[in-house]
N, CA, C and O atoms as a MOPAC input file, in Angstrom:
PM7 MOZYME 1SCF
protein

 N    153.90500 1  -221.58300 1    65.13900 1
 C    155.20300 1  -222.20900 1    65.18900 1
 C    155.18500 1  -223.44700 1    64.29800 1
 O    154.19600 1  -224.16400 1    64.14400 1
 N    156.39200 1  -223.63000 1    63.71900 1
 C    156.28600 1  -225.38600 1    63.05700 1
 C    158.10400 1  -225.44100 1    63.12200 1
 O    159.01300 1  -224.66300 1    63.41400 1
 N    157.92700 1  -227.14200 1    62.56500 1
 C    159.41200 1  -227.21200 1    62.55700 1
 C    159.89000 1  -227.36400 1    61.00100 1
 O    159.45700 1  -227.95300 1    60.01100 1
 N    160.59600 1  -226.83400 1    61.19100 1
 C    161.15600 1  -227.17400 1    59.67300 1
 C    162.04500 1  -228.80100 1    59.48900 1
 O    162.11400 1  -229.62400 1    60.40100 1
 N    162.60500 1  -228.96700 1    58.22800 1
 C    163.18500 1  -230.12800 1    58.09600 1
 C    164.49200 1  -229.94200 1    58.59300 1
 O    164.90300 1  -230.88100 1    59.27500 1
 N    164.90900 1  -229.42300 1    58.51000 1
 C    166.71700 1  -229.16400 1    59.61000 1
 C    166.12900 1  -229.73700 1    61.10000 1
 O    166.84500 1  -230.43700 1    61.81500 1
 N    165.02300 1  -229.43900 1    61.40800 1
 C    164.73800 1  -229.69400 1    63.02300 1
 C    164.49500 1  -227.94800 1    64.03800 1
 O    164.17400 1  -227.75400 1    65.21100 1
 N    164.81900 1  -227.01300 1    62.94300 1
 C    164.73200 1  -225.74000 1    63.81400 1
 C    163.17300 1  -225.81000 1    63.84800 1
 O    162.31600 1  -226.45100 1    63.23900 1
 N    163.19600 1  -224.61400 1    65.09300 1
 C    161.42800 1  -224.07100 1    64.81600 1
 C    161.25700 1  -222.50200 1    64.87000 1
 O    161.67200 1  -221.64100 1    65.64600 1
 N    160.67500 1  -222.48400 1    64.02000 1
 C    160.45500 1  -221.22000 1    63.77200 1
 C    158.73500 1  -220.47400 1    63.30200 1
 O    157.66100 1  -221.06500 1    63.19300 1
 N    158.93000 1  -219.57300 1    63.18400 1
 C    157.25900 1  -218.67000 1    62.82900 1
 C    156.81900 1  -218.48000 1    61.65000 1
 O    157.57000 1  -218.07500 1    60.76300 1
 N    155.53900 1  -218.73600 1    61.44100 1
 C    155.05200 1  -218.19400 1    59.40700 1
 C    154.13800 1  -217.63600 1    60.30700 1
 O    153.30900 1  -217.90300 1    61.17800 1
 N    154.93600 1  -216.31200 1    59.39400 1
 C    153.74200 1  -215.15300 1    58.81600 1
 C    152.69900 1  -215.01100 1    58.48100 1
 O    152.81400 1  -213.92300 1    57.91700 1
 N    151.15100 1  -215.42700 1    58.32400 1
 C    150.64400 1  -215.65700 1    57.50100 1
 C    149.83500 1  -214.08400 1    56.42700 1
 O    149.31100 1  -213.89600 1    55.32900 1
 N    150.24600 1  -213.24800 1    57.76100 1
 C    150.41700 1  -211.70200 1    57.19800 1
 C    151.18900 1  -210.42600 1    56.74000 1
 O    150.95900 1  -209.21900 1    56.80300 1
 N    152.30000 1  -211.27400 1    56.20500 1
 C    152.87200 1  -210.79500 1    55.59600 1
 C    152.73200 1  -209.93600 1    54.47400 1
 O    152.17100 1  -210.43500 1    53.49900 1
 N    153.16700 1  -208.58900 1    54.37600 1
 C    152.58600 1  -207.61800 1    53.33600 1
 C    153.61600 1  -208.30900 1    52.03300 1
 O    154.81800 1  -208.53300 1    52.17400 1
 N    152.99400 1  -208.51300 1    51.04600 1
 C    153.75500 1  -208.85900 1    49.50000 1
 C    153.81200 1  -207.51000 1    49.06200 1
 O    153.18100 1  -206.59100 1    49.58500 1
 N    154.75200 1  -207.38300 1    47.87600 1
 C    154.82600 1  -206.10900 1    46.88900 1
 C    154.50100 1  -206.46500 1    45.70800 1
 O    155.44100 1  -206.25200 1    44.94200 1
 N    153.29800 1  -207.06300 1    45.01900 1
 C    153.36800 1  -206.92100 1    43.83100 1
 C    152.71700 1  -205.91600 1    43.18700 1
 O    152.03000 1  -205.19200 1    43.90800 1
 N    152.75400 1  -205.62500 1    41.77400 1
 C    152.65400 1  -204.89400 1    41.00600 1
 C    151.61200 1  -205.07400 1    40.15600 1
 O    151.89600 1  -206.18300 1    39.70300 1
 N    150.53000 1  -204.72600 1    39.58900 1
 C    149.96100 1  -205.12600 1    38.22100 1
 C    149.42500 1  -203.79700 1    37.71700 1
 O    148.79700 1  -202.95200 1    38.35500 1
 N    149.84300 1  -203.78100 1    36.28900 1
 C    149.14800 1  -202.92500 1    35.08100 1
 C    148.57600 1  -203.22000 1    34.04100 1
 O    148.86600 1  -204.22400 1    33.39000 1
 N    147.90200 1  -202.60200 1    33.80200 1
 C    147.45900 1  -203.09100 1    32.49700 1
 C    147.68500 1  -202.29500 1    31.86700 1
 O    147.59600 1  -201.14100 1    32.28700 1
 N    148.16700 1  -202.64300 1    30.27600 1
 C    147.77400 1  -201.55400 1    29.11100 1
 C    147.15500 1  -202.50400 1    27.70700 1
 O    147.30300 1  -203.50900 1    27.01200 1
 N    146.42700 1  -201.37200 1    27.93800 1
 C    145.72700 1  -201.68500 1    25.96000 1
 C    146.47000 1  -201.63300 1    24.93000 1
 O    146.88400 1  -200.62400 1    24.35900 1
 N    146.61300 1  -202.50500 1    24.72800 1
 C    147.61800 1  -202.86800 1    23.47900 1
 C    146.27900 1  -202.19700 1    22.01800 1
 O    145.08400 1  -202.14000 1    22.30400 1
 N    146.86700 1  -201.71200 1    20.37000 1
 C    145.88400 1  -202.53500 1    19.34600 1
 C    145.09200 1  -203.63200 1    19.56600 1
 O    143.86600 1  -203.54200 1    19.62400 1
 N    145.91100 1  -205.03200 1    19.73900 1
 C    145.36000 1  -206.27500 1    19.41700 1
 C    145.03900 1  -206.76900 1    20.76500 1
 O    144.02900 1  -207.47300 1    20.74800 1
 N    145.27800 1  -206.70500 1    21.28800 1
 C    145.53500 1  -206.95200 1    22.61800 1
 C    145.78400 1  -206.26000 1    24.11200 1
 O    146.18100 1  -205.09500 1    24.08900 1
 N    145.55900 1  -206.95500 1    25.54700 1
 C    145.84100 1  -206.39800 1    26.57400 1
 C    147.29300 1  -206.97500 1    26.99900 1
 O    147.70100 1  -208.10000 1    26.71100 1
 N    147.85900 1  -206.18700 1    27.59500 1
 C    149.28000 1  -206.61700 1    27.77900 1
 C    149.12000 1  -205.98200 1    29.86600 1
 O    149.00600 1  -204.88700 1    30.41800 1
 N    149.22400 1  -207.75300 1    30.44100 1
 C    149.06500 1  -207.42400 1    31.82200 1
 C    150.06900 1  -207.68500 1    32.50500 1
 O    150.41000 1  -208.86300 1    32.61700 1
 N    150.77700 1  -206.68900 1    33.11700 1
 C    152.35200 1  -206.79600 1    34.19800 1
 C    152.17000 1  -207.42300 1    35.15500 1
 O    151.19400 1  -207.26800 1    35.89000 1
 N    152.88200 1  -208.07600 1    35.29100 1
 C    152.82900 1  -208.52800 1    37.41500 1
 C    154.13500 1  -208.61500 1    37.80000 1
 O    154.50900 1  -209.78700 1    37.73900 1
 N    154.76900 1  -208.05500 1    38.07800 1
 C    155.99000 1  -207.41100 1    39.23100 1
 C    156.07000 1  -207.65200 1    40.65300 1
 O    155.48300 1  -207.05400 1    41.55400 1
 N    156.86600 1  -208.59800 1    40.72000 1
 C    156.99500 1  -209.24100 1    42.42200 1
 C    156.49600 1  -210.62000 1    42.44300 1
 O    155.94500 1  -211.01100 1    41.41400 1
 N    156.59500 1  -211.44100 1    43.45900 1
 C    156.59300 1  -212.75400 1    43.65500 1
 C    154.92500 1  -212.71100 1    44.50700 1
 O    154.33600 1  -212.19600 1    45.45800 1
 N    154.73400 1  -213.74000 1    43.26100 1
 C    152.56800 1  -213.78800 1    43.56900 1
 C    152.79800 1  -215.09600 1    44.96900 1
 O    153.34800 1  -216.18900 1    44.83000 1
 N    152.14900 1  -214.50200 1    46.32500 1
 C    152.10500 1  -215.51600 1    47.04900 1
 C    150.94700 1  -215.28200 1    48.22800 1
 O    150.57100 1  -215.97800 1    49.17100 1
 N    150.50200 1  -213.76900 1    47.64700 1
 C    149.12000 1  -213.76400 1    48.68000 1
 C    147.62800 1  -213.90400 1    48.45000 1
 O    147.50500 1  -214.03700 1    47.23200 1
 N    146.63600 1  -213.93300 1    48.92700 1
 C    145.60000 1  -213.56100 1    48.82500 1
 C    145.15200 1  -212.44400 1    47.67700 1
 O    144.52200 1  -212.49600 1    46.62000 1
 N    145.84200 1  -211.36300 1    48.48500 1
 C    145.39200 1  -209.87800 1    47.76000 1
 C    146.37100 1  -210.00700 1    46.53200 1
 O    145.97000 1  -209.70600 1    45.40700 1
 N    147.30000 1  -210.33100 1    46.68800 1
 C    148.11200 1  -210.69500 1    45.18900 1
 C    146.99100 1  -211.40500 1    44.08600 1
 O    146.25600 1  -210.71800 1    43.37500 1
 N    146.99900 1  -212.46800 1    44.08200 1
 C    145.83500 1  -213.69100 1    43.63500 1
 C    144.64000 1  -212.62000 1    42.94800 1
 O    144.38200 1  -212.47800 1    41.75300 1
 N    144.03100 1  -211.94700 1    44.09600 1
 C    142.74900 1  -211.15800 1    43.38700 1
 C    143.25400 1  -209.92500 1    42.60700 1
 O    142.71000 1  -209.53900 1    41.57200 1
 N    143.96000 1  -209.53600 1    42.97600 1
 C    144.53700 1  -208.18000 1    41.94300 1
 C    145.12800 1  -208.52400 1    40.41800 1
 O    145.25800 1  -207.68400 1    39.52700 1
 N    145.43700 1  -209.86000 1    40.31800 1
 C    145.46300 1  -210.39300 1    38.93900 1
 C    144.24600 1  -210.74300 1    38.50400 1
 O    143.88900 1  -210.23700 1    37.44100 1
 N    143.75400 1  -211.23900 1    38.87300 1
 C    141.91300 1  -211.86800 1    38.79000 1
 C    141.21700 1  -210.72500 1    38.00300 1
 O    140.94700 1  -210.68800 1    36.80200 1
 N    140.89200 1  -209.38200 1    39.41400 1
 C    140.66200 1  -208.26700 1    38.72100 1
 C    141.15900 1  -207.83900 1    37.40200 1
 O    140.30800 1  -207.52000 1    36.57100 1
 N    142.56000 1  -207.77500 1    37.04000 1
 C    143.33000 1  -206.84800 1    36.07500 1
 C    142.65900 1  -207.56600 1    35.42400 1
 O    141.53800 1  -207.11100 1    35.19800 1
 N    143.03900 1  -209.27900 1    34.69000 1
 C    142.40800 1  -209.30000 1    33.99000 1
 C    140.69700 1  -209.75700 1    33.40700 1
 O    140.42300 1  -210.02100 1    32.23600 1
 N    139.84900 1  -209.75200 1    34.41300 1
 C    138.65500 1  -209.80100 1    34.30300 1
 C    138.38800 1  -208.57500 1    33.38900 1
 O    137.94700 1  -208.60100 1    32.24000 1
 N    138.83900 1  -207.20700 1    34.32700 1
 C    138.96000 1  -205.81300 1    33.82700 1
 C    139.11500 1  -206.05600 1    32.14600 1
 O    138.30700 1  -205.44100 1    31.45000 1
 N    139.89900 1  -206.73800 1    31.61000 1
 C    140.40300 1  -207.02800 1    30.43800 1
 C    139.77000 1  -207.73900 1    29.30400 1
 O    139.73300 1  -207.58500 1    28.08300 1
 N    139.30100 1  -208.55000 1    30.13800 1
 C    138.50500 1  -209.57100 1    28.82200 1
 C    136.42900 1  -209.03800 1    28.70800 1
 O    135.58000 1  -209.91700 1    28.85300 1
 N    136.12300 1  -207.90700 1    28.50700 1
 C    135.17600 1  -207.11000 1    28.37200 1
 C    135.27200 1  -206.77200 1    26.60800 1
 O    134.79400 1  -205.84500 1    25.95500 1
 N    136.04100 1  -207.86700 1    26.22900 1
 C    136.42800 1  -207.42300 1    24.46100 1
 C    136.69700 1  -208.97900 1    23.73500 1
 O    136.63300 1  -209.92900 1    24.51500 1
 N    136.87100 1  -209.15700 1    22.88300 1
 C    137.15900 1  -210.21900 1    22.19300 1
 C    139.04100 1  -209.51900 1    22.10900 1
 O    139.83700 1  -209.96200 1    21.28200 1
 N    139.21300 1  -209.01200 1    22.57700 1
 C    141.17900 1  -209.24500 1    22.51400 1
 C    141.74600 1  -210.34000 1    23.61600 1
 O    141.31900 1  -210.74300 1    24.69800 1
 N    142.68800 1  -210.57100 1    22.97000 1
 C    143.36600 1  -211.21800 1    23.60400 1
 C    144.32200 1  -211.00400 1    24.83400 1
 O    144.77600 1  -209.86100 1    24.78400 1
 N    144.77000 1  -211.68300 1    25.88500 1
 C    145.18200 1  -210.97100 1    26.97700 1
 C    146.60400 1  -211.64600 1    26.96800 1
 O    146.60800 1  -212.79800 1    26.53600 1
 N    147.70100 1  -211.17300 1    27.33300 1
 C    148.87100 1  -211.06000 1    27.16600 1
 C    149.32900 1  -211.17200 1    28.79700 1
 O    148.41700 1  -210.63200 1    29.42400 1
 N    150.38400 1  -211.65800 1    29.75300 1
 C    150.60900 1  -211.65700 1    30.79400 1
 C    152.16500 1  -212.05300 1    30.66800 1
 O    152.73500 1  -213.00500 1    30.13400 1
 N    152.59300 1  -210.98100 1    31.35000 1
 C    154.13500 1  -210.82700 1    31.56200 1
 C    154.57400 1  -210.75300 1    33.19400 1
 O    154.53800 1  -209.71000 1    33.84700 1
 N    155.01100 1  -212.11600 1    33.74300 1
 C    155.43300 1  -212.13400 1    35.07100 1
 C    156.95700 1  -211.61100 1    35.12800 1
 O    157.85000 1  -212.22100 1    34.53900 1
 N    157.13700 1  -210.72600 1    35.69500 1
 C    158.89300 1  -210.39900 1    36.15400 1
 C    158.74500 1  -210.66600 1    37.57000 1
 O    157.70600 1  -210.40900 1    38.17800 1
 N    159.99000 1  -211.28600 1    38.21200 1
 C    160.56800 1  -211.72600 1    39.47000 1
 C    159.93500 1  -212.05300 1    40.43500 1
 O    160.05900 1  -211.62600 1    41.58300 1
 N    159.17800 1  -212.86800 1    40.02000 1
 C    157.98700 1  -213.71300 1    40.55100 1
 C    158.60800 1  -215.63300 1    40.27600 1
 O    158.42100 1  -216.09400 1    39.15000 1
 N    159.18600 1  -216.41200 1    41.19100 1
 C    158.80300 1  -217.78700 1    41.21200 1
 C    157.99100 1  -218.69200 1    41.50800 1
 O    157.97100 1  -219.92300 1    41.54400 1
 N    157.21300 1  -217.70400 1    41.74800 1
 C    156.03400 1  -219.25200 1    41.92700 1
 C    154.56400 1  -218.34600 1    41.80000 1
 O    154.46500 1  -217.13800 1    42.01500 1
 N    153.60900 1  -219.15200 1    41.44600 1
 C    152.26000 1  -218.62000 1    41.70500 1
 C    150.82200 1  -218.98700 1    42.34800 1
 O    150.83000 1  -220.17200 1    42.68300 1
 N    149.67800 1  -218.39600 1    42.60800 1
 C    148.81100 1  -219.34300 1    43.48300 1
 C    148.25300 1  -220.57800 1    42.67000 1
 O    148.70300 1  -220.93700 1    41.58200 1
 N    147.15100 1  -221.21200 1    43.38700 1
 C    146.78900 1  -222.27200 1    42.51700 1
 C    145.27500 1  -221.30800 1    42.28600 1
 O    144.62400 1  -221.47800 1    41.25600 1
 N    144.94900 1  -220.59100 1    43.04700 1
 C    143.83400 1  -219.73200 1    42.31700 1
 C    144.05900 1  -219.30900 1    41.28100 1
 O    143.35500 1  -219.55300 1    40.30100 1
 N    145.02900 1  -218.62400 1    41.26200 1
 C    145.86800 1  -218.15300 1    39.91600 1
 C    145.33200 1  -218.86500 1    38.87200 1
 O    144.38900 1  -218.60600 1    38.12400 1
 N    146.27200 1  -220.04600 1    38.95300 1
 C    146.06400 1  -220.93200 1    37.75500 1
 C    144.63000 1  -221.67500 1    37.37000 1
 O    144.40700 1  -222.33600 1    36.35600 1
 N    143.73300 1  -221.38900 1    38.44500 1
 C    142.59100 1  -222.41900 1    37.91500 1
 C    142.13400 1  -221.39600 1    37.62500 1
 O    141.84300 1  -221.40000 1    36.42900 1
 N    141.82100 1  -220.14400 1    38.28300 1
 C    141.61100 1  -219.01000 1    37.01300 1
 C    142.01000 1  -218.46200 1    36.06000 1
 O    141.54900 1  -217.39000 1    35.66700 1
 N    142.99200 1  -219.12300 1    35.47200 1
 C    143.76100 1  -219.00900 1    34.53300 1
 C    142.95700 1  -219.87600 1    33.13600 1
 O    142.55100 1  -219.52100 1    32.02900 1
 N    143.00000 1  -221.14900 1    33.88000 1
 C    142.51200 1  -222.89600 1    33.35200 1
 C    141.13000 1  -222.39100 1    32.59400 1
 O    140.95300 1  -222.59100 1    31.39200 1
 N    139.94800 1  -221.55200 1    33.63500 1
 C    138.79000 1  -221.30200 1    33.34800 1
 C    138.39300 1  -220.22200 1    32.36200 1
 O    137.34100 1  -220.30700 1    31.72800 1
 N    139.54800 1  -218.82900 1    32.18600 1
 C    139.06400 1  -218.02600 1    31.38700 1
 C    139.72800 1  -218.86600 1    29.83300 1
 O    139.16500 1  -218.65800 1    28.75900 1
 N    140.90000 1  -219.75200 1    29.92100 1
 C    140.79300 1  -220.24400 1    28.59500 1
 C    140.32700 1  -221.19600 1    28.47700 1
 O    140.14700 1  -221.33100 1    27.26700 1
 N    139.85800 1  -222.31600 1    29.16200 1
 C    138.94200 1  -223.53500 1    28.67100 1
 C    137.66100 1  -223.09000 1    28.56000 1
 O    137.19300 1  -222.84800 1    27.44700 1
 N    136.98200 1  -222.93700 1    29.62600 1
 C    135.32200 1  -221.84500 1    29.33200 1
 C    135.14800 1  -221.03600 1    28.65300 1
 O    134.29100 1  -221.00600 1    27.77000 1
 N    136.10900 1  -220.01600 1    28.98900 1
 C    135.31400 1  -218.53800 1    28.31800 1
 C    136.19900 1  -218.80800 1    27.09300 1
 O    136.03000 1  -217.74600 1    26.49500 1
 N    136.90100 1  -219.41600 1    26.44400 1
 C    137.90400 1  -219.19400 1    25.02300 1
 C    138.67000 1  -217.91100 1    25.02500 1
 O    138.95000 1  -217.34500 1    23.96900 1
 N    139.00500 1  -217.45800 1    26.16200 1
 C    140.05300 1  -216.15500 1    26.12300 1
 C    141.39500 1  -216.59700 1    25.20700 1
 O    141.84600 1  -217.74200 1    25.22000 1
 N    141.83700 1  -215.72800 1    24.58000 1
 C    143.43600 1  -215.99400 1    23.98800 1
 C    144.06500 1  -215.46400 1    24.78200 1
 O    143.90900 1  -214.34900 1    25.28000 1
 N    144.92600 1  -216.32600 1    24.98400 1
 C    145.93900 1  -215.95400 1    26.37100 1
 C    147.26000 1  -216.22400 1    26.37500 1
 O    147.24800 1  -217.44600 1    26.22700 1
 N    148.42600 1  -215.89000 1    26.44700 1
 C    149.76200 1  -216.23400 1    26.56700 1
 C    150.61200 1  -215.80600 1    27.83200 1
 O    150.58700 1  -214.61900 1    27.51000 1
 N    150.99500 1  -215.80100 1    28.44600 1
 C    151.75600 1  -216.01200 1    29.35400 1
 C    153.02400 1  -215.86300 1    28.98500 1
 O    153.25500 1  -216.46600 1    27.93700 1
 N    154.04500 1  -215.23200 1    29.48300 1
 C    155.05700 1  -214.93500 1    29.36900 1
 C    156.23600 1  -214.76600 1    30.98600 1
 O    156.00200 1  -213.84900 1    31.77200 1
 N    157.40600 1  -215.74600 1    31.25300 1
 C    157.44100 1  -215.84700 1    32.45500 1
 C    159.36800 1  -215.07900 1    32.62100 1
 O    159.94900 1  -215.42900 1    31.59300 1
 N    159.94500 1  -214.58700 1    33.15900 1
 C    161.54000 1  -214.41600 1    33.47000 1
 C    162.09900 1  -215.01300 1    34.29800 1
 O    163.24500 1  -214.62500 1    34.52400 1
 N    161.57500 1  -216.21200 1    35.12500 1
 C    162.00100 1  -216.70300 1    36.20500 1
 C    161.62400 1  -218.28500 1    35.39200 1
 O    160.60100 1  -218.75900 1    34.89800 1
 N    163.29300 1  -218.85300 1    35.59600 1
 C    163.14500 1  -220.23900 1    35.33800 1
 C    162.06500 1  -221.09700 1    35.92300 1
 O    161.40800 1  -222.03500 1    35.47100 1
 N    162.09600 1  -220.42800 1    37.15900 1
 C    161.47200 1  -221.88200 1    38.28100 1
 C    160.00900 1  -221.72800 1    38.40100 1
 O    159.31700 1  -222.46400 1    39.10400 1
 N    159.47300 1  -220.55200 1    37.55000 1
 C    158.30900 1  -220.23300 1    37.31900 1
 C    158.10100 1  -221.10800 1    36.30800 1
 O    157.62900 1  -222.21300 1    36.57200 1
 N    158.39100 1  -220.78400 1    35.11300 1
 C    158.26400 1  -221.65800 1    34.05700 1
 C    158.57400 1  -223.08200 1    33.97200 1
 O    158.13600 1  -223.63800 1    32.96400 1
 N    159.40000 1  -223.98700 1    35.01300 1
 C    159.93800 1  -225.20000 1    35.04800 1
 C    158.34300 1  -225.23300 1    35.76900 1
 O    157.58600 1  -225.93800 1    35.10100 1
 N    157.68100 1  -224.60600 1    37.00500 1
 C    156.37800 1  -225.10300 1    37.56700 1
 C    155.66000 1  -225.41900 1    36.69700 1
 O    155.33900 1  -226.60800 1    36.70500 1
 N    155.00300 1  -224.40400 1    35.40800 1
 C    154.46800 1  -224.13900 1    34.35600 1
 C    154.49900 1  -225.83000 1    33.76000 1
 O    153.59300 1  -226.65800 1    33.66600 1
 N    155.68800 1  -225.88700 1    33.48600 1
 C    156.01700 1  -227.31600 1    32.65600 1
 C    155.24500 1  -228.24800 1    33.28500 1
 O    154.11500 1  -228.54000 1    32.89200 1
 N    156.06600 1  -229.00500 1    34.75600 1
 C    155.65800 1  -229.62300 1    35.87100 1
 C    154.31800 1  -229.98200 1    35.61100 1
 O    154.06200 1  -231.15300 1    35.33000 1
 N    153.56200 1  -229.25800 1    35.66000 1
 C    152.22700 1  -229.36200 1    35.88100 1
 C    151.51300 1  -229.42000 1    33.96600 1
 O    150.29800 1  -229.41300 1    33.77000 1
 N    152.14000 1  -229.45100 1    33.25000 1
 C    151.86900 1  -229.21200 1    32.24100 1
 C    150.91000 1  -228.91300 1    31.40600 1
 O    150.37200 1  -229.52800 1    30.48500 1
 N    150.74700 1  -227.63400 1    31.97300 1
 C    150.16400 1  -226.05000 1    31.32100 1
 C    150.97900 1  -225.46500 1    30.28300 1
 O    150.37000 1  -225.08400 1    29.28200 1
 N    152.57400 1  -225.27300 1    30.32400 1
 C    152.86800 1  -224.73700 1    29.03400 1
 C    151.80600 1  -224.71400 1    27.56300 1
 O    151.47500 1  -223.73100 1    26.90000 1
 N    151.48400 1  -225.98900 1    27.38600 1
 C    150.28300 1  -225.80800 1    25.72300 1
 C    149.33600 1  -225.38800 1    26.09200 1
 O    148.86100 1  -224.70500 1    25.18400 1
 N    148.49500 1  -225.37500 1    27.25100 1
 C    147.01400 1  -224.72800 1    27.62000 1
 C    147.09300 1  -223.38800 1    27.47700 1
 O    146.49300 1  -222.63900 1    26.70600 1
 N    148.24500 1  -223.07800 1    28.65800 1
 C    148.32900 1  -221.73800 1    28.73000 1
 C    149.50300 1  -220.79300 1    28.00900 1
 O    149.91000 1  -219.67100 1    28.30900 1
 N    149.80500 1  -221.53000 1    27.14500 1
 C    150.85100 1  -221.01600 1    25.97500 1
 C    151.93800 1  -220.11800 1    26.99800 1
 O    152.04000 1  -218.89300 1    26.93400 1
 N    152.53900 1  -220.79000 1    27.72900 1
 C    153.77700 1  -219.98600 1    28.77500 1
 C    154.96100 1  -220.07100 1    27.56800 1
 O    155.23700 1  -220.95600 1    26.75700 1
 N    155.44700 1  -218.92800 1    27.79500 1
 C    156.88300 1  -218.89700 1    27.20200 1
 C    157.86800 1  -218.18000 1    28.22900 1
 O    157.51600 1  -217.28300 1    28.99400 1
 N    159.21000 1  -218.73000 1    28.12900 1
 C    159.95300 1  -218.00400 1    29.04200 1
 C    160.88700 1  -217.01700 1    28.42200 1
 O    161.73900 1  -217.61400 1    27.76500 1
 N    161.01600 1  -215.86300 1    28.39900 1
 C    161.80200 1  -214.35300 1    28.11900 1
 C    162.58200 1  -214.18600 1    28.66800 1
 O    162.37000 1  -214.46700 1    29.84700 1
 N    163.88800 1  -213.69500 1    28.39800 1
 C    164.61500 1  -212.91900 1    29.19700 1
 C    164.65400 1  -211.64200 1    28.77000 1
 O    164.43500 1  -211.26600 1    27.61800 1
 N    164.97400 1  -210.88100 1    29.83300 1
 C    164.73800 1  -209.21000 1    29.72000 1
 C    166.22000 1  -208.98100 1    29.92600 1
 O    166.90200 1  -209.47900 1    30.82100 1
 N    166.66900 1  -208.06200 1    28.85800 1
 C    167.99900 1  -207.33600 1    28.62600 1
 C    167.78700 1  -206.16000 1    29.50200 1
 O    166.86700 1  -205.43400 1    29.12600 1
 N    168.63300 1  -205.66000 1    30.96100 1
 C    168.71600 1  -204.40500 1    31.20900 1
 C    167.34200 1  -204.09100 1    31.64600 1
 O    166.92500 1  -203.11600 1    31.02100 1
 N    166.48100 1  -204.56300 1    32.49400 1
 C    165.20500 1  -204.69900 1    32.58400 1
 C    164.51500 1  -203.97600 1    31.66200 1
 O    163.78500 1  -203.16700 1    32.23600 1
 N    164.44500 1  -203.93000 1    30.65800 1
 C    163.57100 1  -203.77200 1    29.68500 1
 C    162.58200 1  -204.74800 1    29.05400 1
 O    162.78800 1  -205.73500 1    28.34700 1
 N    161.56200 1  -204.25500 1    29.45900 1
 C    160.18600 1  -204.95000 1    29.95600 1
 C    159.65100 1  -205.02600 1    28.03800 1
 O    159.04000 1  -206.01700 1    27.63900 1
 N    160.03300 1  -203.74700 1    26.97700 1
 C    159.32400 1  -203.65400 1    25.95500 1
 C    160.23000 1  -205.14400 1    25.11300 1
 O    159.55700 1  -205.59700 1    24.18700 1
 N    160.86600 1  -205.48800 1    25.21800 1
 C    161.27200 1  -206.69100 1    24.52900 1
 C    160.16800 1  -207.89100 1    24.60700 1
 O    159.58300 1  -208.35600 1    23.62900 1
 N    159.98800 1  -208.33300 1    26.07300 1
 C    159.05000 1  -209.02700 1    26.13200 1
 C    157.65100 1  -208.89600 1    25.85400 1
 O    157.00400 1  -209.86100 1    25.44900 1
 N    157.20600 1  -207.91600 1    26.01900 1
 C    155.79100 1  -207.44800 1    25.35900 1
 C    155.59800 1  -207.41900 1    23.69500 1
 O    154.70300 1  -207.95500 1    23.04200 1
 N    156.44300 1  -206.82100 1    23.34300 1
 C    156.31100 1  -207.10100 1    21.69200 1
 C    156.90000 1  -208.77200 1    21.62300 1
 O    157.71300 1  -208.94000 1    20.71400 1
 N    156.71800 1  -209.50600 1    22.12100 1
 C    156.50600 1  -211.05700 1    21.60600 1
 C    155.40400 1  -211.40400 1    20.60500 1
 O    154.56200 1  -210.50900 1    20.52700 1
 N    155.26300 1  -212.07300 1    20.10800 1
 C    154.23600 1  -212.36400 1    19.11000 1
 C    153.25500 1  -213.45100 1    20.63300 1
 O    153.60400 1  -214.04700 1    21.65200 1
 N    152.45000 1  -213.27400 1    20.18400 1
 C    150.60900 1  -213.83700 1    20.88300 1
 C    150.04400 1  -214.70500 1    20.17500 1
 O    148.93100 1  -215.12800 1    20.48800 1

């Protein structure tokens, strides 16, 4: 139970099933990694981790396209922080949700982690992937 700021009280979940999504595909130059749905769990967190660990087994560069996702973990991001400050991964980030990318700013990662924000016409996902890296 907790209270919120209105004064109600109410219940968190802390097991709540999320829906996200991740794929990968092999690009030529690059890996191009999906994440679909709003990153806010555990198993969310490691299933990006994985995809792209899975990924950087090459000198390409890894590509990451968030759709309808606002916010993300802070595991996320310090594993984010570590495969490009340590390991020198090339990495870009690509976000469709303002308030994703205003976090991005906030914290100011945009130049580390080269975030750009896209919009997708008609959910068509291939607009944003052919971005330049």
């Amino acid at each position: 139970m907790f209270m919120a700021s209105n004064g109600r009280i109410g219940t968190l979940n802390l097991f709540e099933e999320s829906i996200v999504t991740v794929s990968v595909m092999r690009e030529p130059t690059h890996y191009q990694v999906t994440i679909d749905g709003t990153i806010k769990s555990v198993s969310d967190s490691q299933s990006i981790k994985d995809a792209i660990v899975g990924c950087t087994d090459t000198t390409l560069a890894v590509q990451i396209l968030i759709l309808n996702s606002f916010s993300v973990t802070s595991s996320v991001i310090g594993f984010l922080l570590k495969k490009v400050q340590a390991d020198k991964l090339g990495l870009t980030i690509q976000v469709t949700d303002e308030r994703l990318y205003d976090l991005f700013k906030s914290l100011n990662l945009n130049e580390i982690l080269k975030v750009s924000k896209v919009a997708l016409s008609d959910g068509n996902k291939a607009n944003a992937s052919n971005a330049a890296i």
